[in-house]
C-alpha positions, 0 to 999 in steps of 0.5 A: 314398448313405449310411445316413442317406439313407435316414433315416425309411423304416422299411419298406426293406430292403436294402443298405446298410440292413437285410438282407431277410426270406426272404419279399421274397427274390423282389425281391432280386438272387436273386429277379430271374432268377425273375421274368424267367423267369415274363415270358418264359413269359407273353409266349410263352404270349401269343405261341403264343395270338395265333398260335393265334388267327390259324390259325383264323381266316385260315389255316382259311379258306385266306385268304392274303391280302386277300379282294375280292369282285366282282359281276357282274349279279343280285348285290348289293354285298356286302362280301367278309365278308359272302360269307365269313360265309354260308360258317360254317354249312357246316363242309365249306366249308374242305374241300372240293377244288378244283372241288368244289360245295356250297350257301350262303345269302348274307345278303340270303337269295339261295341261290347254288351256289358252286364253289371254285377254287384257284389260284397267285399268279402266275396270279392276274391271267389266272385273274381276267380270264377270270372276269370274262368269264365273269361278263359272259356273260349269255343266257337260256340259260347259268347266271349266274354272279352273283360271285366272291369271291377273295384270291391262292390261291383263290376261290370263284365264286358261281352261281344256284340252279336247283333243277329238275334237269338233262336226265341227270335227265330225259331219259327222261321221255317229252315232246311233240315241241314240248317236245324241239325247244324244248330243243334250239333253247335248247341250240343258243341258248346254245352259239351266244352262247358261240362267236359273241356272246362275245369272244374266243369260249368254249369250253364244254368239257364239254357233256354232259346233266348240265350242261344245267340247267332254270329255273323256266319249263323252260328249258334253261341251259348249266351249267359253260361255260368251266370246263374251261378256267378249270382249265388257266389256273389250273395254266398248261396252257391249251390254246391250240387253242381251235378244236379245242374249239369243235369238240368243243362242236359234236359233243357238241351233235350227241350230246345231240340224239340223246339227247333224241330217243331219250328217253335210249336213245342216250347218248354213242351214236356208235358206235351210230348210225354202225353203223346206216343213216340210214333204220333210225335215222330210223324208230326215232326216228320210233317214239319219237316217235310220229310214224309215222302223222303228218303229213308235215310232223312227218316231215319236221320230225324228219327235218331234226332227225336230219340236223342231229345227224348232222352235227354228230356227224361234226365229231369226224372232221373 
C-alpha cells in the first residue's frame, strides 16, 4: 500500500509514512525484542509464584496425591480438608517423623491422638487394609482407633484421647487387691479378642505398661495393638511368623501381671523371678499385697494369680 492509503491519520508513523520520534522507538522494529524479553520475564516470574504457591501448599503437607479420609465408629464423616485443617494450628505436624504422636482438635471439638505413618505407593493398598481392621476392632478394652486420613505416601491415623495416664505412670500407686485383678481381667480381656475374636488374629506386638491406657471409669485400654506390624507391612519386612508373636504378647502379659503385683517392684522382672523359688515370691507378693494375715481365700485368689504369670512368663521358652 502506498502513502495515499494512509491519507487522514495525521498520528502515524512509520514506514512508508513518517519516520517515528525516539519516544515510540519501543513499538518500532528496535523496541520488539525489548518488549519480548519484559513478556517473558513476567510469565517466568508468574511461573516461579505459581510454583511457590503449590510447594506450600501441597508439598508442605507431604500431600502427594489426593487426600481421602476414612471413618470407622465414633467419628463423623468428615471431609479429608476438614481433618487437614485441625492440623494448621500445630506447625510441628509437617515435621514430625513416622510413628511420631501429637494432639489435634477436629472441627466438631473431638480431641483425638493422631499417629503419622508414612508409607510406599506400592504398599498402599495392604498397608490400607490392615488399618481397616484395625479400625473395626472394637472392645472396651482396646483404644479406638476413630479414622484415618491418607494419600499414597502417608497417613495419619486418628486415635481417642484418654487423658488419665497409662499403668508405667501408675503402677507404683498402692491399690486394693479387687482394683489389680480388675486391671489384669481387662488386659487378659482385650489381649483375648485381638488373638481370638479378630480375624485374621492381631498380634499386639508391643505390650508393655506404658501402652496400657485408663479411660474415664479406670479401665485398662490396650494402646498400640498392631502397630508393630503395621510398620513392617509398610517398609515390606512383614513378619510372616505371626504365632511367634502371639507368644510374645502372652509373655509379656505374664510379665505386666507381676508388675502390678508388685506395685512396680518387678519390672520386666524375668530374671528376677526365674532366680527365686516360687514359695519366696509368693510370700513376697502376699507382703505387697497385705494379704499374710487374710483369709485363705484371698491367699489362694493371689496364689492362683502368681501361677497364671508364671506360666505365662515361661511361654518365651517355649
Amino acid at each position: 500500500m502506498g502513502r495515499s492509503a494512509y491519507v487522514g491519520n495525521p498520528e502515524l508513523c512509520g514506514a512508508p509514512v513518517r519516520a517515528c520520534s525516539a519516544s515510540m522507538a519501543i513499538f518500532g522494529s528496535k523496541g520488539t525484542g525489548k518488549l519480548r524479553l519484559v513478556l517473558l520475564l513476567s510469565a517466568g516470574v508468574a511461573i516461579l509464584v505459581s510454583a511457590l504457591v503449590f510447594w506450600l501448599v501441597y508439598l508442605r503437607k507431604g500431600s502427594k496425591g489426593q487426600w481421602k479420609m476414612e471413618s470407622f465408629i465414633g467419628l463423623p464423616q468428615f471431609k479429608a480438608n476438614d481433618v487437614l485443617r485441625s492440623f494448621d494450628s500445630n506447625e510441628s505436624m509437617d515435621e514430625l517423623p513416622s510413628a511420631a504422636v501429637c494432639k489435634a482438635v477436629l472441627p466438631t471439638g473431638i480431641t483425638v491422638l493422631v499417629k503419622k505413618v508414612e508409607w510406599e505407593p506400592k504398599r498402599m493398598k495392604v498397608v490400607s487394609e490392615f488399618v481397616t481392621q484395625m479400625g473395626n476392632a472394637r472392645h472396651r478394652n482396646l483404644i479406638r482407633l476413630l479414622g484415618f486420613c491418607y494419600n499414597k505416601h502417608m497417613a495419619y491415623m486418628l486415635y481417642d484421647y484418654l487423658p488419665n495416664g497409662n499403668l508405667a505412670e501408675k503402677v507404683r500407686i498402692p491399690r486394693d487387691w479387687s482394683t489389680k485383678c480388675r486391671i489384669i481381667i481387662g488386659i487378659a480381656k482385650g489381649l483375648c479378642f485381638l488373638h481370638h475374636d479378630c480375624n485374621p488374629a492381631i498380634s499386639h506386638g508391643d505390650l508393655k505398661s506404658s501402652n496400657i491406657v485408663f479411660d474415664d471409669n479406670f479401665e485398662p485400654r490396650l494402646a498400640d495393638f498392631g502397630f508393630k506390624y503395621l510398620t513392617e507391612l509398610t517398609k515390606g519386612q512383614c513378619n510372616e511368623a505371626i504365632k511367634d508373636e502371639l507368644y510374645m504378647d502372652i509373655y509379656k502379659f505374664g510379665e505386666i501381671i507381676l508388675e502390678i503385683l508388685t506395685n512396680g517392684r518387678l519390672i520386666n522382672g524375668g530374671e528376677n523371678t526365674q532366680s527365686k523359688p516360687k514359695d519366696v515370691l509368693l510370700r513376697e507378693i502376699c507382703n505387697e499385697n497385705e494379704a499374710t494375715d487374710s483369709t485363705n481365700s484371698l491367699q489362694d485368689e493371689i496364689k492362683l494369680v502368681v501361677d497364671v504369670a508364671l506360666l505365662l512368663h515361661q511361654k518365651q521358652a517355649s
